[in-house]
VEXVEXFI-174397 format. One record per residue (C-alpha): residue in one letter; x, y negated, z negated. Coordinates in steps of 0.001 Angstrom, whole numbers, plus 500000, padded with zeros to 6 digits. Last residue first. Layout:
AXYZ...
This chain:
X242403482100134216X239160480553132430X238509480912129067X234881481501129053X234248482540132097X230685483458132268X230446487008135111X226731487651135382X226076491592136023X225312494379138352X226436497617136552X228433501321137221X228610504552136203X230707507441138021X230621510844136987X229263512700139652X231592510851141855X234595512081140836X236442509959143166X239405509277145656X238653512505148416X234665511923147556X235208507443148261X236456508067151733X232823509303152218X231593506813149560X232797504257151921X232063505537155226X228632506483154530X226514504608152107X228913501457152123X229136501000156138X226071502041156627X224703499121154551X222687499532150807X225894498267148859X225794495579151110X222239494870150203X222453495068146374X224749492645146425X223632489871148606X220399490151146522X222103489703143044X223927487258144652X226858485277146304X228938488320145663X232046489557144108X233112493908143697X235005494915141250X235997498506141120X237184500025137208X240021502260136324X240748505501135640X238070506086132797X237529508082129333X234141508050128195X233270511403129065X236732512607127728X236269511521123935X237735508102122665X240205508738119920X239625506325117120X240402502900116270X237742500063115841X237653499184119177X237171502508120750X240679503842122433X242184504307125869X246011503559126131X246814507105127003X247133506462131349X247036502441131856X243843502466133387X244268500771137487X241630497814137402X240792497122141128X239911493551142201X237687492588145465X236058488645145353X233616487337147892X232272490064149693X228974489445152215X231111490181155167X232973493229153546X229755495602153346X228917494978156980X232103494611158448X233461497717156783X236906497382157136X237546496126153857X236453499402151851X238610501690154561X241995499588153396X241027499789149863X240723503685150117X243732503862151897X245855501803149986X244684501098146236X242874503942145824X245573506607147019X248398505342145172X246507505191142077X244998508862142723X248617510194143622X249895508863140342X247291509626138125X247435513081139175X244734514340141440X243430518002141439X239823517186140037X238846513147141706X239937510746139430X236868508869137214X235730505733138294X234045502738136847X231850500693139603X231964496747138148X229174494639140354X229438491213140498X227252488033140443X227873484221141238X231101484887143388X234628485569142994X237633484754145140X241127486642145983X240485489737147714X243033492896147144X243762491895143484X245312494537141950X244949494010137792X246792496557135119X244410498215132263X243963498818129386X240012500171128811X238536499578125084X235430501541124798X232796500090121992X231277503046119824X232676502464116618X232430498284116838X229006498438117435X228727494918117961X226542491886117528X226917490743113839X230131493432113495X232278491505115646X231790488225113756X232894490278110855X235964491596112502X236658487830114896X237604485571111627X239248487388108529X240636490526110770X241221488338113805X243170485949111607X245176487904110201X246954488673113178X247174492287114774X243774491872116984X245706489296118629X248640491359119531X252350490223117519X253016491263120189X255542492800122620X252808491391125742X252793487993124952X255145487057128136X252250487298130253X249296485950128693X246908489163128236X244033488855130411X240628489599128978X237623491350130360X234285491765128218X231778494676129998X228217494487128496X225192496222127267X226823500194127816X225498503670129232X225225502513132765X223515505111135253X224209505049139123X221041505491141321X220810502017143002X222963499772140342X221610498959137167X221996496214134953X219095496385133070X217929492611133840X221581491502134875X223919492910132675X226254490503131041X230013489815132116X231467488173129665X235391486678131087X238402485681129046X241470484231130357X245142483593129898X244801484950126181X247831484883123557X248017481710123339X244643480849124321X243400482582121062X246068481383118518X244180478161118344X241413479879116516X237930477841117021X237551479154121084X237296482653119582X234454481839117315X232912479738119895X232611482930122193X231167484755119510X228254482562118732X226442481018122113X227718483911124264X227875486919122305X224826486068119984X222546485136122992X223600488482124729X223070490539121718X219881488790120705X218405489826123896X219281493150124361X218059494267120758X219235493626117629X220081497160114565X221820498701117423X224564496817117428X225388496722120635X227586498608122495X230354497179124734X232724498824127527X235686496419127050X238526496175130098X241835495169128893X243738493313131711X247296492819131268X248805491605134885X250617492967137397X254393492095137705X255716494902135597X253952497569137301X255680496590140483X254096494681143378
């Protein structure tokens, strides 16, 4: 599948504003924010879907930090891609901005492009988003090629991490399109490659196949010649569609 044929996927790496705490930032993004979007009928034309994923309890995978309170995920409609963008219209500026700054902190939130591989079709009640950083030495190129071949090819032989999996997606970075929502150059530890998602039936079914042999060693073995590993973060969260695909 060519670059062209993939799909538009802008990843958000959120940061709440930090005068509310966890709580009211999840209540505000679902119950408010989300009906602010669904209230401008530009919104689904533009937007194929529109996921939240919020953190269960911290959010926290075995020994990998997470630095953020949520990860949004859009997909661009295809065909909308020359613009006018959403965040271009009026309309976002007089409707979504100030909604925005209720919950958000707009200066800090990480705004990942990026183009969709599906390798598992499905999804599940919880997933778990691993953010990567390229192995030193890789180009871009050589690291996408390598991650979505052999590395994916080792990840779904793994009968004892696969057999619990439900969905697999990997979200290559489109290489200089990183930027904080409000503008700005983003530094170089929060710049990303791309983004793992992993499906499962639960929070439990999760955390175990990421506990298996299969994960611990083969996977993360593969995982050295792909990854910077030092640097990865990742987060176990609650995927509410809110547009659905």
């Amino acid at each position: 599948m060519t670059s062209s044929e993939l799909r538009q996927k802008p990843l958000y790496l959120l940061k709440r504003n930090p005068m509310i705490n966890q709580e009211q930032f999840g209540k505000h993004w679902f119950e408010v924010h989300a009906e602010v979007l669904k209230s401008i009928p530009e919104w689904p034309r533009l937007r194929s879907g529109y996921v939240q994923n919020h953190l269960i309890g911290s959010g926290l995978l075995g020994q990998l930090p997470f630095p953020y309170d949520g990860v949004a995920q859009v997909y661009v409609r295809p065909g909308t891609e020359g613009g006018p963008s959403f965040p271009e219209m009026p309309v976002f500026r007089e409707r979504v901005i100030p909604d925005e700054e209720a919950f958000l902190d707009r200066g800090r939130v990480v705004v990942l492009k990026t183009l969709e591989h599906v390798i598992l079709p499905g999804a599940g009640a919880v997933k778990v988003f691993i953010f990567h950083r390229r192995r030193a030495g890789l180009s871009q190129q050589d690291f996408s090629n390598r991650w979505r071949t052999a590395h994916r090819d080792i990840v779904l032989a793994q009968e004892d991490f696969a057999k619990g999996l439900r969905g697999y997606r990997q979200d290559h970075t489109i290489p200089g399109a990183t930027r904080y929502l409000a503008g700005g150059v983003v530094p170089a530890d929060e710049e990303f490659d791309g983004a793992s998602e992993f499906w499962f039936d639960s929070s439990e079914a999760a955390k175990a196949a990421f506990n298996t042999s299969g994960y611990t060693r083969r996977i993360r073995d593969d995982a050295s010649n792909v990854f910077d590993l030092s640097r990865e973060i990742a987060c176990l969260v609650d995927p509410r569609v809110i547009l659905p695909e």
